[in-house]
PAZAPA-4460 file (N, C-alpha, C; in steps of 0.05 Angstrom, whole numbers, plus 32768, in hexadecimal, padded with zeros to 4 digits):
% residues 146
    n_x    n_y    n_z   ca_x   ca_y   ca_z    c_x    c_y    c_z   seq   type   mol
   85B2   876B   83EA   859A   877A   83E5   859C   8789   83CA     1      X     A
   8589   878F   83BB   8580   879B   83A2   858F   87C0   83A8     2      X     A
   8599   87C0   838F   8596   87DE   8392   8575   87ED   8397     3      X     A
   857B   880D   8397   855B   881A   8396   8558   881F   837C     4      X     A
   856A   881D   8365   855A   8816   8348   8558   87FD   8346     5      X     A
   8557   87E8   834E   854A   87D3   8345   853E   87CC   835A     6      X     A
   8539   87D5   8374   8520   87D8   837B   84FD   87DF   8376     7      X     A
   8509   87F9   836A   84F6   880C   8369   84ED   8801   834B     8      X     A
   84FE   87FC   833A   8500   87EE   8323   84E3   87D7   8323     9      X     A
   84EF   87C6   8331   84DF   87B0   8336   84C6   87B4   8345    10      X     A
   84C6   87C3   834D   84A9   87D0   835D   8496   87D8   8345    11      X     A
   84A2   87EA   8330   8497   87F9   8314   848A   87DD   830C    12      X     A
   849B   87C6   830D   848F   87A9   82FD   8478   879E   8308    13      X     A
   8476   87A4   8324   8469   8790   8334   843C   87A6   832E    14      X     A
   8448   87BE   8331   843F   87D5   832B   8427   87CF   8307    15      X     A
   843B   87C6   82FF   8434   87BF   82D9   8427   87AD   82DA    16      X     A
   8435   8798   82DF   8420   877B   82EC   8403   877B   82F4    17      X     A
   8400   878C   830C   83EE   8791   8311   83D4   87A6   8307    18      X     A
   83E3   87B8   82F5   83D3   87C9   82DF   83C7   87B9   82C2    19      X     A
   83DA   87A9   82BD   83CC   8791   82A7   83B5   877D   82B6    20      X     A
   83BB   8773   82C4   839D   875D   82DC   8388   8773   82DF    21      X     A
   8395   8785   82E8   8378   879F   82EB   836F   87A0   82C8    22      X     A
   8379   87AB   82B9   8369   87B0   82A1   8359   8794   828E    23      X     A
   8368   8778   8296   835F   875F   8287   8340   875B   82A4    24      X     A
   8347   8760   82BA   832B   875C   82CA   8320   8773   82BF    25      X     A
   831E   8787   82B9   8307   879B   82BA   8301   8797   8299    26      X     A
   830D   878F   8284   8303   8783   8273   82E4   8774   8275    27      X     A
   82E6   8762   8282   82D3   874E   8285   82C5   8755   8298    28      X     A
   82C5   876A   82AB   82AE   8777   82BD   82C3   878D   82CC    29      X     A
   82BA   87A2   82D2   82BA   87B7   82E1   82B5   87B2   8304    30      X     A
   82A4   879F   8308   829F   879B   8321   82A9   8785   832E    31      X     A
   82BA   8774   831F   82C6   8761   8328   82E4   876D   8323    32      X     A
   82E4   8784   8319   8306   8789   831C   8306   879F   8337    33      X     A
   82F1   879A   8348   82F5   87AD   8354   8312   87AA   836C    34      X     A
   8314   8790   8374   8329   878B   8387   8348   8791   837D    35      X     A
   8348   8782   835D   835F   8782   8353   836A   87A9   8347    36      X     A
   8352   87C0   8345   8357   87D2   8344   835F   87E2   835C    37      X     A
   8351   87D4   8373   8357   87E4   838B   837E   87DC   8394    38      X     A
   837A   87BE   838F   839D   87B5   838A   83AC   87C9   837E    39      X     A
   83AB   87C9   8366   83BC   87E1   8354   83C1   87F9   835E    40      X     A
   83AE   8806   8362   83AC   881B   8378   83B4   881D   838C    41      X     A
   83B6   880A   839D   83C0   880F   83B7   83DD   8807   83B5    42      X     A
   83EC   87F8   83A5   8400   87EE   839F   8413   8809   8384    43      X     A
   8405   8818   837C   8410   8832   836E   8411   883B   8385    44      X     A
   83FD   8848   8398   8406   885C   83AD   841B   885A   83B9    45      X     A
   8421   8835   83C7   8433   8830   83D3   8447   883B   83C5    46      X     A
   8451   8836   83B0   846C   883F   83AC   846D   8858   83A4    47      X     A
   8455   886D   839D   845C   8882   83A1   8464   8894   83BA    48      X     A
   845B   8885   83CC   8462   888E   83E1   8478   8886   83E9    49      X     A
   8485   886F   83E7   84A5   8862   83EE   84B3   8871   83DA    50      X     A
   84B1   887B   83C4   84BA   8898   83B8   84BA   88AA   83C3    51      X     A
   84A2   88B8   83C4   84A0   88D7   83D2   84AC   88D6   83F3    52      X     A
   84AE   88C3   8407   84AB   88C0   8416   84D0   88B3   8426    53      X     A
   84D3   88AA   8419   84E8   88AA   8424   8506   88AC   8409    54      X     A
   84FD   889E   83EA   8519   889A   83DE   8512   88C0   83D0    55      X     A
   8501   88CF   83D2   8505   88E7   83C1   8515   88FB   83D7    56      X     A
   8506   88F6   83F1   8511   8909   8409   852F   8904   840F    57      X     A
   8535   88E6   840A   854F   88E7   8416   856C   88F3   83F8    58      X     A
   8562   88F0   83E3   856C   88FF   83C2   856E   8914   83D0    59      X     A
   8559   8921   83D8   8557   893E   83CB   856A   894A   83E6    60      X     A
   856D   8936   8404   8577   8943   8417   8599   893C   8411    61      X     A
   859F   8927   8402   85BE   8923   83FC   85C7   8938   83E0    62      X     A
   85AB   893E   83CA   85BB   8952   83B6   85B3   8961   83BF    63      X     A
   85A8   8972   83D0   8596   8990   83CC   857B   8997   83AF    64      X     A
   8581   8981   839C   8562   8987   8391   854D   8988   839B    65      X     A
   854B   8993   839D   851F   8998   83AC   8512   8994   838B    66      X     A
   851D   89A8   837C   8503   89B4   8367   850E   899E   834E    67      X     A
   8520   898C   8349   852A   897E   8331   8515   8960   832F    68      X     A
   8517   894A   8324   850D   893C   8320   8500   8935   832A    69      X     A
   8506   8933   834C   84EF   892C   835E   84D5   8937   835C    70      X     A
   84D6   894F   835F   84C0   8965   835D   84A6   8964   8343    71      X     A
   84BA   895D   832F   84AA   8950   8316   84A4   8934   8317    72      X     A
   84A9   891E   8323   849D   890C   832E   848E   890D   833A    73      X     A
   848B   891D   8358   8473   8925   836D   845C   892B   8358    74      X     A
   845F   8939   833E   8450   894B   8335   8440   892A   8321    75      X     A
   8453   8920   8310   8443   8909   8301   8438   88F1   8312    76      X     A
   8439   88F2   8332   8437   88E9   8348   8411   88E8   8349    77      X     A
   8413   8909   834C   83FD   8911   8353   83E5   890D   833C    78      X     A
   83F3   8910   831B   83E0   890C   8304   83D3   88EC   830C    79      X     A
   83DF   88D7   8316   83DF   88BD   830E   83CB   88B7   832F    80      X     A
   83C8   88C7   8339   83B8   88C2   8350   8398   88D1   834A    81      X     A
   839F   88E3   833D   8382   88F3   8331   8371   88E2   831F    82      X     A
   8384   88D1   8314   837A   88C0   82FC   8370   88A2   8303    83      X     A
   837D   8899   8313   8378   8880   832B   835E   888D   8338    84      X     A
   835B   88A5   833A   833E   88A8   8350   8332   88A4   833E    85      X     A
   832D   88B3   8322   8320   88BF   8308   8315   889F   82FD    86      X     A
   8325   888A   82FC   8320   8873   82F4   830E   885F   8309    87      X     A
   8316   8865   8328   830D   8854   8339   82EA   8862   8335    88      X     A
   82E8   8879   8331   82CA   8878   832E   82BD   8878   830D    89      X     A
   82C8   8875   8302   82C1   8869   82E7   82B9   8848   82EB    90      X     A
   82D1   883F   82FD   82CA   8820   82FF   82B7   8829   830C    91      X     A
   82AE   8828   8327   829D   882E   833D   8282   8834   831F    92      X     A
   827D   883F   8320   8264   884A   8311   825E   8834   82F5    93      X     A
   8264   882B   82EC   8260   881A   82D3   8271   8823   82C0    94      X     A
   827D   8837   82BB   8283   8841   82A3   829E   8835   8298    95      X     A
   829A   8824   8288   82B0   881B   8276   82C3   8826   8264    96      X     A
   82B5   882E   8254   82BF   8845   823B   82D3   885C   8251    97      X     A
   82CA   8864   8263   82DA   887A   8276   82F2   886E   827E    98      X     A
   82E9   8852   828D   8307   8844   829A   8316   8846   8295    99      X     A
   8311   8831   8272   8325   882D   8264   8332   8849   824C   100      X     A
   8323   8858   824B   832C   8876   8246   8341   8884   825F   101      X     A
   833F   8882   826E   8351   8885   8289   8368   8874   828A   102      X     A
   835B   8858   8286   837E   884D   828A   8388   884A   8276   103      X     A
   8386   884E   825B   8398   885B   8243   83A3   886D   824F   104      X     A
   839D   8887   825C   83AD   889A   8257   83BB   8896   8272   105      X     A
   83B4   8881   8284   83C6   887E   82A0   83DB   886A   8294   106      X     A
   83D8   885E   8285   83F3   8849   827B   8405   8860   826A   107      X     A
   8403   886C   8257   8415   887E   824A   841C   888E   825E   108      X     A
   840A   889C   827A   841D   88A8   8283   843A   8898   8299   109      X     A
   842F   8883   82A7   8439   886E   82B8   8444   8868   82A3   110      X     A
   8448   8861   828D   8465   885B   827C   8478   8873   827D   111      X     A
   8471   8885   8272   8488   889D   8271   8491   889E   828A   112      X     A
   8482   88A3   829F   848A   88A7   82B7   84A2   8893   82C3   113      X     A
   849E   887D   82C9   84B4   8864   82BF   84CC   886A   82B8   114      X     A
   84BD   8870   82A4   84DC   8876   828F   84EA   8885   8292   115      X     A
   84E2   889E   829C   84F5   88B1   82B1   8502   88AA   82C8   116      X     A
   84F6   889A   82D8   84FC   8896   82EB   8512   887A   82E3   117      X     A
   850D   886C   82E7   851D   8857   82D8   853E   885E   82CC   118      X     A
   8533   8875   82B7   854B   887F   82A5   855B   8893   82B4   119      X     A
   8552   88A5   82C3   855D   88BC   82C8   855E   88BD   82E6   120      X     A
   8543   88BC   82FA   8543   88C6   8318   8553   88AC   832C   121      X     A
   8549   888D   831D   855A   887C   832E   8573   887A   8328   122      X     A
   857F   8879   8314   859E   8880   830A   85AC   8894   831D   123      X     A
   8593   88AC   8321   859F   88C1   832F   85AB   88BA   8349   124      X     A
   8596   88B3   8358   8589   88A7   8372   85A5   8892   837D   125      X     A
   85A6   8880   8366   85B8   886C   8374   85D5   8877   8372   126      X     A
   85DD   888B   835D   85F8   8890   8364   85F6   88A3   837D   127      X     A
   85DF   88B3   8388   85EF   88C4   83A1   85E2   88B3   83B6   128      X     A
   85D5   88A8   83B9   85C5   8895   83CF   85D4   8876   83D4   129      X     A
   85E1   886D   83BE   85EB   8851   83BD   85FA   8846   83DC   130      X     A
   860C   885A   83EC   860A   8856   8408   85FD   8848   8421   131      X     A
   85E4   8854   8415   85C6   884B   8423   85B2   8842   841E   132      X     A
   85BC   8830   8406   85A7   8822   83F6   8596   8810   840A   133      X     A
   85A3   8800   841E   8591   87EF   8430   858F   87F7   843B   134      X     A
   8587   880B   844B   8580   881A   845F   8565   882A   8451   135      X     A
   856C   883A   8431   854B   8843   842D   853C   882D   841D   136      X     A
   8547   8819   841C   853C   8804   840E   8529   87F7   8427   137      X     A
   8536   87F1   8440   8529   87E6   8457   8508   8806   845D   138      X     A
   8518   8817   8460   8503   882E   8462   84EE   8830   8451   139      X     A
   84F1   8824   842B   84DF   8825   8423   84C8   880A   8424   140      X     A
   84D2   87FD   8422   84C5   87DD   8431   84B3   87DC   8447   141      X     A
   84B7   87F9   845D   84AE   87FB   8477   8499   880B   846F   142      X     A
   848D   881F   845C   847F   8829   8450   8466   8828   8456   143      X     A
   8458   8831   846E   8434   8824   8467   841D   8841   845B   144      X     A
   8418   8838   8447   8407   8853   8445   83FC   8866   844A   145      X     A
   83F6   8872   844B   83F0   8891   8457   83D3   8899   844E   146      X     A
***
């Protein structure tokens, strides 16, 4: 089995994938990207939640961080879900110029964000978690949204 950085890793990809199909469909109509945006969306949540939900809780319960990277994750967590609503009714309503003004600033942030995570919280993650990599790996797989 995969470590939980190249899990979570490959989740970020699968995540991207699906943020490029959303922006080349809503290109060419707004109302026909409606499925492939609800995809994106429901497929970010997922792994924010297989984050918040089981690989941040079980970090923060083997280091004692509560308030360190996780917490600033939860927090760029929450920007990227404000902005997913902010966009789903831009699509929803006609407005183009808004969408795609929205997912500019949702790709620069979902890149940085990444890149933290990636560089710094899964590095973290797998040296004190690496024990139980298939065990929160199976837990995050089991994941159904909330």
């Amino acid at each position: 089995m995969s470590t939980i950085k190249e899990y979570l890793t490959e989740d970020h990809r699968k995540c991207d994938e699906l943020f490029a199909l959303m922006e080349e469909s809503a290109a060419k109509s707004l109302e026909d990207a409606k499925e492939v945006c609800a995809e994106f969306m429901s497929e970010t949540e997922r792994h924010f939640q297989m984050e918040e939900r089981v690989m941040f809780l079980e970090f923060e319960n083997k280091t004692g961080m509560t308030q360190g990277p996780t917490a600033m994750m939860r927090h760029e967590h929450d920007q990227v879900r404000a902005l997913m609503k902010q966009m789903e009714e831009a699509r929803a309503s006609g407005n183009k110029d808004k969408f795609f003004g929205l997912s500019e600033t949702l790709m620069i942030l979902m890149q940085q964000h990444n890149m933290k995570e990636e560089q710094m919280l899964y590095p973290m993650a797998q040296q004190h978690l690496s024990a139980d990599s298939d065990r929160i790996i199976d837990m995050m797989n089991a994941i159904v949204v909330e």
